[in-house]
CHARMM-style PDB file with segment names, atoms N, HN, CA, C and O in Angstrom:
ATOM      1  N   UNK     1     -17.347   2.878   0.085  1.00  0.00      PROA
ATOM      2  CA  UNK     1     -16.585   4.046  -0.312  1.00  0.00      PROA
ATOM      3  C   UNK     1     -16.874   4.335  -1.775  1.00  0.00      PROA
ATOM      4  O   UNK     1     -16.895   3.471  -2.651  1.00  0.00      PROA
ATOM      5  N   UNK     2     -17.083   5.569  -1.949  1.00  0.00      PROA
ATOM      6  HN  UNK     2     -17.066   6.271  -1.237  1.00  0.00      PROA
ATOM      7  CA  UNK     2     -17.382   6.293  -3.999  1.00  0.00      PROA
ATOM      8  C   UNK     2     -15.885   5.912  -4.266  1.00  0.00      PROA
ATOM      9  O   UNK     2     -14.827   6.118  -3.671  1.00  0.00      PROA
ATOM     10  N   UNK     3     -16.326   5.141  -5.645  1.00  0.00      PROA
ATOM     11  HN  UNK     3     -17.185   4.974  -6.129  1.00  0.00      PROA
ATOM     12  CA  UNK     3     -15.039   4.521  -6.190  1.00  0.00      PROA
ATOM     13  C   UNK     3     -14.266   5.712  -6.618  1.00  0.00      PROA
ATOM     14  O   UNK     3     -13.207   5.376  -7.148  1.00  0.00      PROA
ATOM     15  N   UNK     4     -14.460   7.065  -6.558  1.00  0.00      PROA
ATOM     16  HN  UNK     4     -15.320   7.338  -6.127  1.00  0.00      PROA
ATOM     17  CA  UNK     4     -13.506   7.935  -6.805  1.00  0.00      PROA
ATOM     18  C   UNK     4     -12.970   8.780  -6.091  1.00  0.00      PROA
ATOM     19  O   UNK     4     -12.250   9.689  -6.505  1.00  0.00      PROA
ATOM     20  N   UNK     5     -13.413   8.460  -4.374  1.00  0.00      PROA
ATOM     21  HN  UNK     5     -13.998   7.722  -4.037  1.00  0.00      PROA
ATOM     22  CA  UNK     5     -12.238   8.554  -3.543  1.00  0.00      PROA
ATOM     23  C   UNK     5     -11.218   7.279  -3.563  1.00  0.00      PROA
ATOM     24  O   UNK     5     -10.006   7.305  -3.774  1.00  0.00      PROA
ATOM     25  N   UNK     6     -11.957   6.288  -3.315  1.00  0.00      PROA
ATOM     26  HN  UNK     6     -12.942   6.267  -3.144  1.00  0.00      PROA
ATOM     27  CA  UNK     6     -11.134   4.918  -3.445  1.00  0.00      PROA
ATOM     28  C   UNK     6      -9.770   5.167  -4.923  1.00  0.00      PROA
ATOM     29  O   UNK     6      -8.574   4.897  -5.035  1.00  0.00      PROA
ATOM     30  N   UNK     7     -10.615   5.682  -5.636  1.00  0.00      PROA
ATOM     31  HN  UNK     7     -11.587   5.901  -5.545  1.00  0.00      PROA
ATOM     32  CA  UNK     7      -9.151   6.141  -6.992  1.00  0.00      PROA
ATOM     33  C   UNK     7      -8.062   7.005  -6.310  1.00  0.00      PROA
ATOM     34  O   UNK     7      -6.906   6.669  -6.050  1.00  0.00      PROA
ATOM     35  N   UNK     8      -8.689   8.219  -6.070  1.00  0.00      PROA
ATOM     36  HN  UNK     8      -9.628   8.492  -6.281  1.00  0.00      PROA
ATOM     37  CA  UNK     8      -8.197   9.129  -5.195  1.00  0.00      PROA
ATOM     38  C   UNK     8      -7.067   8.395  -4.424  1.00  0.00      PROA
ATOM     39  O   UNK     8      -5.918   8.323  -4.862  1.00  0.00      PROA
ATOM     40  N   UNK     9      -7.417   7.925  -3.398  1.00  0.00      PROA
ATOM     41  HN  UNK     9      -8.349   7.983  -3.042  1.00  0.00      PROA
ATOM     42  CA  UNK     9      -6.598   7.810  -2.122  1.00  0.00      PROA
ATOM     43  C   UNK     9      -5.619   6.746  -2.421  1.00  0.00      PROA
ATOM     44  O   UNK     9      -4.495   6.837  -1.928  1.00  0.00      PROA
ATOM     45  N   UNK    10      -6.036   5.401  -3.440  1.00  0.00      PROA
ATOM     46  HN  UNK    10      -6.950   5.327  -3.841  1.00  0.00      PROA
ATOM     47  CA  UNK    10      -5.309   4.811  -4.361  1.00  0.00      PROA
ATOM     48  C   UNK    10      -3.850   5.330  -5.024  1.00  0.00      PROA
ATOM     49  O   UNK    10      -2.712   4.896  -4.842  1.00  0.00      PROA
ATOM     50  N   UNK    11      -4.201   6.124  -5.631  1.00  0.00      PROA
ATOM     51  HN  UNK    11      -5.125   6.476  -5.779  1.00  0.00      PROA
ATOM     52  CA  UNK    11      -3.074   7.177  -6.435  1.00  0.00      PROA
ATOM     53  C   UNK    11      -1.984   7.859  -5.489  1.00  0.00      PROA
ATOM     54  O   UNK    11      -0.790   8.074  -5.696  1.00  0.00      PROA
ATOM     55  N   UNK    12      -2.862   8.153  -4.284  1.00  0.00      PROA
ATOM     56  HN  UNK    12      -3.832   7.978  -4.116  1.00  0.00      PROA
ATOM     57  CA  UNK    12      -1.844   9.202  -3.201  1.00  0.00      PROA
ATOM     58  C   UNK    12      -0.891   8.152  -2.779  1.00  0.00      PROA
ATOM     59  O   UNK    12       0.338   8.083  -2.806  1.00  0.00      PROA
ATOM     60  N   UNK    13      -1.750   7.420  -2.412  1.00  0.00      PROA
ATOM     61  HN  UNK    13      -2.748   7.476  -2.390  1.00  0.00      PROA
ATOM     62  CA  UNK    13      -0.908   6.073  -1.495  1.00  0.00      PROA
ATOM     63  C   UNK    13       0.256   5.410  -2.612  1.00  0.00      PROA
ATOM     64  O   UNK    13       1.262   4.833  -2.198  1.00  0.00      PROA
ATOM     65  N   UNK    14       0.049   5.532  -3.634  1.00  0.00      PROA
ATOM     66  HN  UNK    14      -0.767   6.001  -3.970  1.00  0.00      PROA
ATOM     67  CA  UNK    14       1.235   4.550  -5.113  1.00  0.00      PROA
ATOM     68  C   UNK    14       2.009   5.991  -4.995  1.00  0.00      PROA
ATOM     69  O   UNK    14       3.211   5.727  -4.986  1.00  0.00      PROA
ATOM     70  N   UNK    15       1.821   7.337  -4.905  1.00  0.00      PROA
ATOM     71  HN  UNK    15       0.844   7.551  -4.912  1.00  0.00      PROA
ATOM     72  CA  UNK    15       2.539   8.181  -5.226  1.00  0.00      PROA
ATOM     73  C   UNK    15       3.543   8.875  -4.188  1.00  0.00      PROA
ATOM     74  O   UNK    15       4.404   9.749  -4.291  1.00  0.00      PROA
ATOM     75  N   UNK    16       2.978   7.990  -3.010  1.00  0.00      PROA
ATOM     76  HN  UNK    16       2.278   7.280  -2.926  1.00  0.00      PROA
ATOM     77  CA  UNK    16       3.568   8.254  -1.577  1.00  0.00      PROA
ATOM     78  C   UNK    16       3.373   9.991  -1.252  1.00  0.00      PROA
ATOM     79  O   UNK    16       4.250  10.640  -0.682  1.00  0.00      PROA
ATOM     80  N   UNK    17       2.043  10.593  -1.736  1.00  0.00      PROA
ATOM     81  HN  UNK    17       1.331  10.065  -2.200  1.00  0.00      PROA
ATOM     82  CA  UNK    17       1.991  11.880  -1.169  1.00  0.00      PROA
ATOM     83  C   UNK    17       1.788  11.547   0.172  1.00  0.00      PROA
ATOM     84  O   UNK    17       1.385  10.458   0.581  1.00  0.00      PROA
ATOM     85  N   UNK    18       2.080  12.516   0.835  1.00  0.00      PROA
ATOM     86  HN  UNK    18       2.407  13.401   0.503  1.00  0.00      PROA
ATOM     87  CA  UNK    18       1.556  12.824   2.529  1.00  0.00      PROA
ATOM     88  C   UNK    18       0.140  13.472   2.658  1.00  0.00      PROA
ATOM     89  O   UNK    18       0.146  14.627   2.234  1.00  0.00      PROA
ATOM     90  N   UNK    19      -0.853  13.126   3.040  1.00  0.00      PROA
ATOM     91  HN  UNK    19      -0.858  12.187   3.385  1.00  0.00      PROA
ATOM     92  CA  UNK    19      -1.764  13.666   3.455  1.00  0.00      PROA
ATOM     93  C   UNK    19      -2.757  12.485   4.342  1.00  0.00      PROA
ATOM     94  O   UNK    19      -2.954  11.273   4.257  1.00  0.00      PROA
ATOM     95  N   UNK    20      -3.299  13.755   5.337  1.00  0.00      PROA
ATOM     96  HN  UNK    20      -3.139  14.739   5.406  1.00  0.00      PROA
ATOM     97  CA  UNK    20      -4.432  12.839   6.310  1.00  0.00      PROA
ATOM     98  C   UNK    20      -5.553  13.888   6.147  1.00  0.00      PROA
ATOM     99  O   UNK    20      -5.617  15.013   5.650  1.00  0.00      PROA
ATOM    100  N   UNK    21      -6.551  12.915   6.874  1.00  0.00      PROA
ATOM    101  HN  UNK    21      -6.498  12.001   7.277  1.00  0.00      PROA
ATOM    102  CA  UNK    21      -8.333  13.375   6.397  1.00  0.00      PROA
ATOM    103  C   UNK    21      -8.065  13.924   8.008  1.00  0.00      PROA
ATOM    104  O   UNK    21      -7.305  13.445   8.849  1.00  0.00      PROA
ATOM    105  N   UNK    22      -8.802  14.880   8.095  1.00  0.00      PROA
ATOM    106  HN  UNK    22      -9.420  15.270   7.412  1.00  0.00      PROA
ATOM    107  CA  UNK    22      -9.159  15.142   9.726  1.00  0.00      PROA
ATOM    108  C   UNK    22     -10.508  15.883   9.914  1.00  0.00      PROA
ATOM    109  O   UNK    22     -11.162  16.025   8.881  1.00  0.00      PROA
ATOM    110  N   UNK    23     -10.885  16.238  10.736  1.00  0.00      PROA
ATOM    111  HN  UNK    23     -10.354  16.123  11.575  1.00  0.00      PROA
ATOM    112  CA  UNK    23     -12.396  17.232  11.127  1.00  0.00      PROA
ATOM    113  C   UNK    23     -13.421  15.542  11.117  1.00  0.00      PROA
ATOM    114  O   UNK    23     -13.315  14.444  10.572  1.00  0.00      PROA
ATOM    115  N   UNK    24     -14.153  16.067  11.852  1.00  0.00      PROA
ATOM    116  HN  UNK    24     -14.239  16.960  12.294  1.00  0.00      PROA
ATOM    117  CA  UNK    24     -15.403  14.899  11.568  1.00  0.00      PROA
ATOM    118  C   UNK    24     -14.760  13.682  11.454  1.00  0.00      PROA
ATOM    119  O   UNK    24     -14.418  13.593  10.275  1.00  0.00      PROA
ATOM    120  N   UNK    25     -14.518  12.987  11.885  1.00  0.00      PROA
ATOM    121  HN  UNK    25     -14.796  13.060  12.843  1.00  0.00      PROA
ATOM    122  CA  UNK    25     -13.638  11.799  11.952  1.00  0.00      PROA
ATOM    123  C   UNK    25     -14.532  10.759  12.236  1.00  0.00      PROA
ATOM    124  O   UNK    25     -14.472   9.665  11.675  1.00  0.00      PROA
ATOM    125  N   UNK    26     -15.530  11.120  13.263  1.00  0.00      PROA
ATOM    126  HN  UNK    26     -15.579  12.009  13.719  1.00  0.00      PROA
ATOM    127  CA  UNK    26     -16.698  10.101  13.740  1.00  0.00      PROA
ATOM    128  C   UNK    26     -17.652  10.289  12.914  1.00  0.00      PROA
ATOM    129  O   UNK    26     -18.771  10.011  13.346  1.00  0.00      PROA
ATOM    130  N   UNK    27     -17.559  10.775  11.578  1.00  0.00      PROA
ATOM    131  HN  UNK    27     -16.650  11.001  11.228  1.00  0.00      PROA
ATOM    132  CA  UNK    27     -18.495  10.432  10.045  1.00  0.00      PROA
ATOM    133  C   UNK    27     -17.480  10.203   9.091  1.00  0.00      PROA
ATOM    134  O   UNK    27     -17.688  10.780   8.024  1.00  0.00      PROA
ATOM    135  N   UNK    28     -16.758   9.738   9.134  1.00  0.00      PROA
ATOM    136  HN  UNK    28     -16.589   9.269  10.000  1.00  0.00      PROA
ATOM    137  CA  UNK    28     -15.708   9.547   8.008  1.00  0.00      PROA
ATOM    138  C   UNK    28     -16.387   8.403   7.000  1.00  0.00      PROA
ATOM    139  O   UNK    28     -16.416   8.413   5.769  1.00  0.00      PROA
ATOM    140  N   UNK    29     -16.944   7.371   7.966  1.00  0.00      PROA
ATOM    141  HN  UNK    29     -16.920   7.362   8.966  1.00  0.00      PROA
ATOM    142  CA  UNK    29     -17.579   6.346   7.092  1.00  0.00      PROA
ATOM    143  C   UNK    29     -18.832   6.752   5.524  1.00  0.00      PROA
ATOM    144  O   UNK    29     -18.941   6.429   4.341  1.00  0.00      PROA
ATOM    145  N   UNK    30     -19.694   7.824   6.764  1.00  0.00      PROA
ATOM    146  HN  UNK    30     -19.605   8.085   7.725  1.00  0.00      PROA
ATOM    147  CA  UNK    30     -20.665   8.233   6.119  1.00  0.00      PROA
ATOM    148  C   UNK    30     -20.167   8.944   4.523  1.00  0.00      PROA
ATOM    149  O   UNK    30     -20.559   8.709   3.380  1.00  0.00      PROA
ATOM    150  N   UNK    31     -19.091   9.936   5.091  1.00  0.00      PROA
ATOM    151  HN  UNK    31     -18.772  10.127   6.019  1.00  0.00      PROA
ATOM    152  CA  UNK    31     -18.925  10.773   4.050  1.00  0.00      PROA
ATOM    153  C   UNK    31     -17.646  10.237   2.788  1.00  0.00      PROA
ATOM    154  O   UNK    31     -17.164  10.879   1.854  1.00  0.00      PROA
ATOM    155  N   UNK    32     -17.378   8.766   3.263  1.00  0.00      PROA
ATOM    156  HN  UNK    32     -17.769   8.244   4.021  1.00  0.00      PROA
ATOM    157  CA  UNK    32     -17.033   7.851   2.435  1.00  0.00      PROA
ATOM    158  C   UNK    32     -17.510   7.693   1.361  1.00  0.00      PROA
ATOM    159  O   UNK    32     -17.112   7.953   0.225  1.00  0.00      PROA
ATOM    160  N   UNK    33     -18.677   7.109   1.880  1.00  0.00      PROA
ATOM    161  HN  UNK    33     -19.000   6.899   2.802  1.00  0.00      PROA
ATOM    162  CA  UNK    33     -19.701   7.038   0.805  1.00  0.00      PROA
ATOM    163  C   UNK    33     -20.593   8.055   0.530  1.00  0.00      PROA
ATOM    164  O   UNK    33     -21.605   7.547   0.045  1.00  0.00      PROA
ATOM    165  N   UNK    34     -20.685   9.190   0.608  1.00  0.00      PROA
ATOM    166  HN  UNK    34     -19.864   9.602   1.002  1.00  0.00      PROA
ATOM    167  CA  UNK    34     -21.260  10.282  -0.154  1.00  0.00      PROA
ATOM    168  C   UNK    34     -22.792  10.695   0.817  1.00  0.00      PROA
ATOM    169  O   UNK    34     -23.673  11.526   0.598  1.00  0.00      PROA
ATOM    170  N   UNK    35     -22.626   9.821   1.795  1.00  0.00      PROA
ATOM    171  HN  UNK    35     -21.911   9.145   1.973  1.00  0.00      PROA
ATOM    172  CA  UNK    35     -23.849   9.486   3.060  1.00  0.00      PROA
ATOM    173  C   UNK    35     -24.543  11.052   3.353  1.00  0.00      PROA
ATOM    174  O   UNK    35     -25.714  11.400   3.507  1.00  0.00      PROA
ATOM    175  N   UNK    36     -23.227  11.824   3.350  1.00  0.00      PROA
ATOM    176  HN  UNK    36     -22.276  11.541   3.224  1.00  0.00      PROA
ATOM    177  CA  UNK    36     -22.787  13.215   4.407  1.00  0.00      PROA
ATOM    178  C   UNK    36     -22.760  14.513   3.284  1.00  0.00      PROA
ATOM    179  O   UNK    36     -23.551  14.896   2.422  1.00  0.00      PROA
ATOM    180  N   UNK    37     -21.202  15.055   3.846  1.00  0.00      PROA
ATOM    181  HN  UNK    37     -20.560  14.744   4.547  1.00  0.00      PROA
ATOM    182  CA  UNK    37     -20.937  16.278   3.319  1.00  0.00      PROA
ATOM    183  C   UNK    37     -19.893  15.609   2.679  1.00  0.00      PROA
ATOM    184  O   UNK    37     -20.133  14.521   2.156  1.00  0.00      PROA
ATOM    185  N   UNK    38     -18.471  16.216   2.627  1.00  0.00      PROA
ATOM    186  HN  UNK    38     -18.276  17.100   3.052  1.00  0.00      PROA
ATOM    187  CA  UNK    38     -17.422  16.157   1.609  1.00  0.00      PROA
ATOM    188  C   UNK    38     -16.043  15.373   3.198  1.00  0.00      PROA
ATOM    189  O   UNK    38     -16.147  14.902   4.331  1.00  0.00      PROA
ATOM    190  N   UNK    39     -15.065  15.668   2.314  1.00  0.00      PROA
ATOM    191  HN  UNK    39     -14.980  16.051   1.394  1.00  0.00      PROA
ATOM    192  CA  UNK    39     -13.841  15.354   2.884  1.00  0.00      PROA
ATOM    193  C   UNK    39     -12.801  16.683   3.363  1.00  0.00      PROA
ATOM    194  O   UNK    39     -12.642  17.621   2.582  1.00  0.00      PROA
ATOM    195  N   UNK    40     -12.401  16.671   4.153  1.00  0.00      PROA
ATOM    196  HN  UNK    40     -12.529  15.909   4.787  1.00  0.00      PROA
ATOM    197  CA  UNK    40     -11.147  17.585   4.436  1.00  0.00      PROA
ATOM    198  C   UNK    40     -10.186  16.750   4.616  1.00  0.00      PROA
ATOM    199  O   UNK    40     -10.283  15.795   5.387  1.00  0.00      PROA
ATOM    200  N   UNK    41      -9.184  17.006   3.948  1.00  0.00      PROA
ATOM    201  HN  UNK    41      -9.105  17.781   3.322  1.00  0.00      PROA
ATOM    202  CA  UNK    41      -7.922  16.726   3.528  1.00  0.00      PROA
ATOM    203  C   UNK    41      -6.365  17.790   3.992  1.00  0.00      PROA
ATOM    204  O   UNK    41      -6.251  18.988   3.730  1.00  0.00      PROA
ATOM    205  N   UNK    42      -5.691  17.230   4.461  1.00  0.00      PROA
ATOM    206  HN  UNK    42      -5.783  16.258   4.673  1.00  0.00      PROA
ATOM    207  CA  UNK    42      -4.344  18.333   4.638  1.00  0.00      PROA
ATOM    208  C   UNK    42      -3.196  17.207   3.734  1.00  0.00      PROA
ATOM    209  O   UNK    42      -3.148  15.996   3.951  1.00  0.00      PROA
ATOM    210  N   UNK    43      -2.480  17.819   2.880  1.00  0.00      PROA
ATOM    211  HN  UNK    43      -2.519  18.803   2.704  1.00  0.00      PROA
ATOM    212  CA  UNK    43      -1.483  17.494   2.144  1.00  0.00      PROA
ATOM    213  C   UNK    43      -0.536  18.395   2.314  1.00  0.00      PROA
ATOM    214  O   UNK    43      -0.689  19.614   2.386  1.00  0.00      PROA
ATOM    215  N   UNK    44       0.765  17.593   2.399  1.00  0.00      PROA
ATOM    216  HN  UNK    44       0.889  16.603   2.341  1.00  0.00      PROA
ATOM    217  CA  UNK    44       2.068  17.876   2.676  1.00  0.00      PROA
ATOM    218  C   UNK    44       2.413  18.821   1.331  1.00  0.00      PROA
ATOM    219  O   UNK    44       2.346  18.319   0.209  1.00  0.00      PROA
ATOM    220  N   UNK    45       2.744  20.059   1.504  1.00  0.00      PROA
ATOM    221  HN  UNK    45       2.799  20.467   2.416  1.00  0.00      PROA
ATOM    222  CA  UNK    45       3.013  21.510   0.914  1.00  0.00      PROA
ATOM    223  C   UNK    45       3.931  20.429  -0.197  1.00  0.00      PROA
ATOM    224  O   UNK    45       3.409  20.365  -1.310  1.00  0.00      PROA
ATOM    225  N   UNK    46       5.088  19.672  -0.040  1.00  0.00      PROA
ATOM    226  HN  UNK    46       5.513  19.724   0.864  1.00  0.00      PROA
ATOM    227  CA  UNK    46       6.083  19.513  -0.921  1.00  0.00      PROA
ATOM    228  C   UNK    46       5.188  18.292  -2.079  1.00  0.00      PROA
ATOM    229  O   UNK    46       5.670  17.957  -3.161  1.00  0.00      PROA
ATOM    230  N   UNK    47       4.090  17.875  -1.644  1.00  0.00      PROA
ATOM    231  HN  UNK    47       3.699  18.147  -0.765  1.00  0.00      PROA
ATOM    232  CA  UNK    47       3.386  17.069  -2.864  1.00  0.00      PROA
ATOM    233  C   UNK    47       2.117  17.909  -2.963  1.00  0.00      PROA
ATOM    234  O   UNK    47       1.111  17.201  -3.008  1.00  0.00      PROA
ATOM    235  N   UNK    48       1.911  19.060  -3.005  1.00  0.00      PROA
ATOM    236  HN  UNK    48       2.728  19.635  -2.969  1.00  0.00      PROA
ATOM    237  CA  UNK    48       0.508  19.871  -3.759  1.00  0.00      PROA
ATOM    238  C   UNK    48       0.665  19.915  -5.099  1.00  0.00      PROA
ATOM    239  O   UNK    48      -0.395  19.949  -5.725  1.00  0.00      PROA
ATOM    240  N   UNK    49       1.335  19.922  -5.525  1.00  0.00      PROA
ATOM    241  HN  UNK    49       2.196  19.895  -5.017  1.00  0.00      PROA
ATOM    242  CA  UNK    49       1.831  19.337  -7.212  1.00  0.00      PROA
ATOM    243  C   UNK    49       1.069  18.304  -7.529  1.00  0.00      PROA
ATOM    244  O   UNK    49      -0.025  18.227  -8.088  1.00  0.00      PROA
ATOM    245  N   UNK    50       1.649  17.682  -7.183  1.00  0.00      PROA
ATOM    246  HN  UNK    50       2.538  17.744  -6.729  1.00  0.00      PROA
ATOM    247  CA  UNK    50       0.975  15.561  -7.481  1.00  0.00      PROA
ATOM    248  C   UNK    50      -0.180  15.824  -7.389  1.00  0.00      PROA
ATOM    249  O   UNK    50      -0.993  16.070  -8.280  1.00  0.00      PROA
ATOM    250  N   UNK    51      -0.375  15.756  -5.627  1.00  0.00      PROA
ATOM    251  HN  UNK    51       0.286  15.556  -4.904  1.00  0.00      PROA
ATOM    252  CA  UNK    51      -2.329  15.897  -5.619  1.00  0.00      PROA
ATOM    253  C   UNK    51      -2.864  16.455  -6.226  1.00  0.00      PROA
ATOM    254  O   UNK    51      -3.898  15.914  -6.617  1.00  0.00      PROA
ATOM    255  N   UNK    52      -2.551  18.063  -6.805  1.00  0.00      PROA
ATOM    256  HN  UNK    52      -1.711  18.503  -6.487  1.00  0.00      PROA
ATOM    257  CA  UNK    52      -3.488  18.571  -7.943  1.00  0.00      PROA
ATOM    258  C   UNK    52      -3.814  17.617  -8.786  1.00  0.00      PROA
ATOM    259  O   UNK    52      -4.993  17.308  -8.959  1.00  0.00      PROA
ATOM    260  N   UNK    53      -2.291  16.721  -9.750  1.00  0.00      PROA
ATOM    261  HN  UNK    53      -1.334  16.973  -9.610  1.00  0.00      PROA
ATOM    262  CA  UNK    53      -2.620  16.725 -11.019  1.00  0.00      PROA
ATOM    263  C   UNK    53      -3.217  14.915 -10.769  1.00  0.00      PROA
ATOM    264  O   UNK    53      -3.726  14.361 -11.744  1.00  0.00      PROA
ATOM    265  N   UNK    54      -3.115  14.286  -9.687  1.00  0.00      PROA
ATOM    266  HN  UNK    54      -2.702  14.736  -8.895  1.00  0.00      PROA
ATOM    267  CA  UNK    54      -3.544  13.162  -9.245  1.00  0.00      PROA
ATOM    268  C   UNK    54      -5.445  13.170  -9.394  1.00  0.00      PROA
ATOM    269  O   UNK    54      -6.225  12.588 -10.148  1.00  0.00      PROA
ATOM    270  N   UNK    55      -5.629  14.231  -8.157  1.00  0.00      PROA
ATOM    271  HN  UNK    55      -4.995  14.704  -7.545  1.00  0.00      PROA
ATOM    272  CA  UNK    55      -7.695  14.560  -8.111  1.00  0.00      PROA
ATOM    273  C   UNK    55      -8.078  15.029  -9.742  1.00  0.00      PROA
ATOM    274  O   UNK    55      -9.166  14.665 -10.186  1.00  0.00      PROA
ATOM    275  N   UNK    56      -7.084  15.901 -10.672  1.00  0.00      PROA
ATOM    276  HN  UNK    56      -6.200  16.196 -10.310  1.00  0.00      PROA
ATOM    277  CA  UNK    56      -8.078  15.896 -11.543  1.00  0.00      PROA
ATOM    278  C   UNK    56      -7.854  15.067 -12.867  1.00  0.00      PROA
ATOM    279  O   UNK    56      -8.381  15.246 -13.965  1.00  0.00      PROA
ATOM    280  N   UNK    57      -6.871  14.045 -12.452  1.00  0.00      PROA
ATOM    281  HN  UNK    57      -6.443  13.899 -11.560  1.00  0.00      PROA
ATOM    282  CA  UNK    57      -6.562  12.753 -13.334  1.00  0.00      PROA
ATOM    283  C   UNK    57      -7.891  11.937 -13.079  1.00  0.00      PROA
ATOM    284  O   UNK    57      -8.506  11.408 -14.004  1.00  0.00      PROA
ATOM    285  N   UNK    58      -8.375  11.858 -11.477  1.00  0.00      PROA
ATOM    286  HN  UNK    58      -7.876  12.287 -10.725  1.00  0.00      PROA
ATOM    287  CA  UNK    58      -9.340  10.598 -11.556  1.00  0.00      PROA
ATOM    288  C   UNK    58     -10.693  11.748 -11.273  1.00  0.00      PROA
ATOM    289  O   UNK    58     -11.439  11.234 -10.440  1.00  0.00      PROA
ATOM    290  N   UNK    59     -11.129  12.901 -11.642  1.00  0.00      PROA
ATOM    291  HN  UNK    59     -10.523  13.319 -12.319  1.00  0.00      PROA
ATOM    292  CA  UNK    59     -12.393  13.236 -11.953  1.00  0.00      PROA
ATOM    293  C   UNK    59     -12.803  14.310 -10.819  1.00  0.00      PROA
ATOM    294  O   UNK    59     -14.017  14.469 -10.683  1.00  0.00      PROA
ATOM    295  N   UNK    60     -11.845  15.164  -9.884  1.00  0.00      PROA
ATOM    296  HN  UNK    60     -10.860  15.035  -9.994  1.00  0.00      PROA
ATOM    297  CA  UNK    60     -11.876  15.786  -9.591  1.00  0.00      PROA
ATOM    298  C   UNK    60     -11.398  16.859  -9.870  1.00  0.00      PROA
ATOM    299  O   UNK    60     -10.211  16.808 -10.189  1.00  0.00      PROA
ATOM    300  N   UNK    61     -12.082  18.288  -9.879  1.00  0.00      PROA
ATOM    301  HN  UNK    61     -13.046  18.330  -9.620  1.00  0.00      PROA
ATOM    302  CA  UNK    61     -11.890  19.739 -10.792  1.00  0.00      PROA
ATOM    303  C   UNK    61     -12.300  20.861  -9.738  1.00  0.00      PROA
ATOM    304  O   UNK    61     -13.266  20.921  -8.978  1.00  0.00      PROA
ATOM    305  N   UNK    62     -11.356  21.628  -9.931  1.00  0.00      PROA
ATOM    306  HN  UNK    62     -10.572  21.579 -10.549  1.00  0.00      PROA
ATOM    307  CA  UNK    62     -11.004  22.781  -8.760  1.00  0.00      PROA
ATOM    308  C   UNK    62     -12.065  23.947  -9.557  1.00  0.00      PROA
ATOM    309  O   UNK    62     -12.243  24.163 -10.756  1.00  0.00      PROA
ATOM    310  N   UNK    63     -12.595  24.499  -8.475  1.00  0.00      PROA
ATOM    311  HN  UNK    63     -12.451  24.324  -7.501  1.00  0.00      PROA
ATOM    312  CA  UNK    63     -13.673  24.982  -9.012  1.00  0.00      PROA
ATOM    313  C   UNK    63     -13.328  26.408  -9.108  1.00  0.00      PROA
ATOM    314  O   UNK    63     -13.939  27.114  -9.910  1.00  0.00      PROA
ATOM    315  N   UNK    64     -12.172  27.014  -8.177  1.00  0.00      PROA
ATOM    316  HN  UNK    64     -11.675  26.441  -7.526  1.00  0.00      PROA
ATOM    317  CA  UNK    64     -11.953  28.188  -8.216  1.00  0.00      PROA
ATOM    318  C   UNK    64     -10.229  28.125  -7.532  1.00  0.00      PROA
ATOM    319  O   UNK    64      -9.874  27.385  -6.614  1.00  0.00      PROA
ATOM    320  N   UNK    65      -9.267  29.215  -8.353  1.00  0.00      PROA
ATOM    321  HN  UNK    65      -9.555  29.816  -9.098  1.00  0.00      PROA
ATOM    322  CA  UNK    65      -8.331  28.942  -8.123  1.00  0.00      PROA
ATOM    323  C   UNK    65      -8.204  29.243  -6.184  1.00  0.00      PROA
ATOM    324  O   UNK    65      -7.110  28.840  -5.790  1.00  0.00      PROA
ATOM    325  N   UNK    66      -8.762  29.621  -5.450  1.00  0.00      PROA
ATOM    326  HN  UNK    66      -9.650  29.949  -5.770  1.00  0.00      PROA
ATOM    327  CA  UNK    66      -8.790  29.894  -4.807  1.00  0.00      PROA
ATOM    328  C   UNK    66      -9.257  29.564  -3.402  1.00  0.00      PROA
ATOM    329  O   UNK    66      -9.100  29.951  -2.244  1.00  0.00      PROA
ATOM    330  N   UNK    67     -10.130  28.345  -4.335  1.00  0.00      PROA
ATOM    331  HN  UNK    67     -10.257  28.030  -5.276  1.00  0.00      PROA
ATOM    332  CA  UNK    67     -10.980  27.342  -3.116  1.00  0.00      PROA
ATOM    333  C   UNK    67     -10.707  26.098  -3.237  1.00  0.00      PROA
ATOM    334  O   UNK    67      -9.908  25.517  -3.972  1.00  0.00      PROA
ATOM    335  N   UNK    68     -11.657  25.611  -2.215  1.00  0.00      PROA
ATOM    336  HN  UNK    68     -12.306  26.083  -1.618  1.00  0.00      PROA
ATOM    337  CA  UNK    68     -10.806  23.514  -2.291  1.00  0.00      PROA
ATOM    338  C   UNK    68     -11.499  22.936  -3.217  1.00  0.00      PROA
ATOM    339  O   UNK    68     -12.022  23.562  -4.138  1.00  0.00      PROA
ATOM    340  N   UNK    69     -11.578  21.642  -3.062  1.00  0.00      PROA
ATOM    341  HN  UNK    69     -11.153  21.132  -2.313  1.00  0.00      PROA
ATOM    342  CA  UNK    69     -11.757  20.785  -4.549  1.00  0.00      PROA
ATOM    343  C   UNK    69     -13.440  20.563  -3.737  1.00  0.00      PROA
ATOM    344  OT1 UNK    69     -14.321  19.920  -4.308  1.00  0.00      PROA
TER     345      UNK     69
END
């Protein structure tokens, strides 16, 4: 796993946000490690707060207010 999902999912899990990975599930490994494409993520509406300021605490940056990370 890229140590900055491992940060990532680290942080969610200490911060008790809600969110699960879904789509592609039978490459999850791959795209763990950067093998693939990216991650899809669904987070619970009442912690989109946190997760923002969580992904761009450990090095993730929203590229457009309008699109995903």
């Amino acid at each position: 796993m890229l140590g900055i999902y491992a940060d990532l999912f680290g942080e969610l899990h200490d911060q008790g946000v809600g969110y699960c990975a879904y789509k592609s599930l039978n490459h999850l490994a791959e795209d763990l490690d950067g093998a693939r494409g990216d991650l899809d993520l669904l987070v619970a509406e009442r912690d989109l707060t946190c997760f923002h300021a969580i992904a761009k605490r450990v090095g993730f940056f929203l590229a457009s207010a309008h699109e995903p990370y």
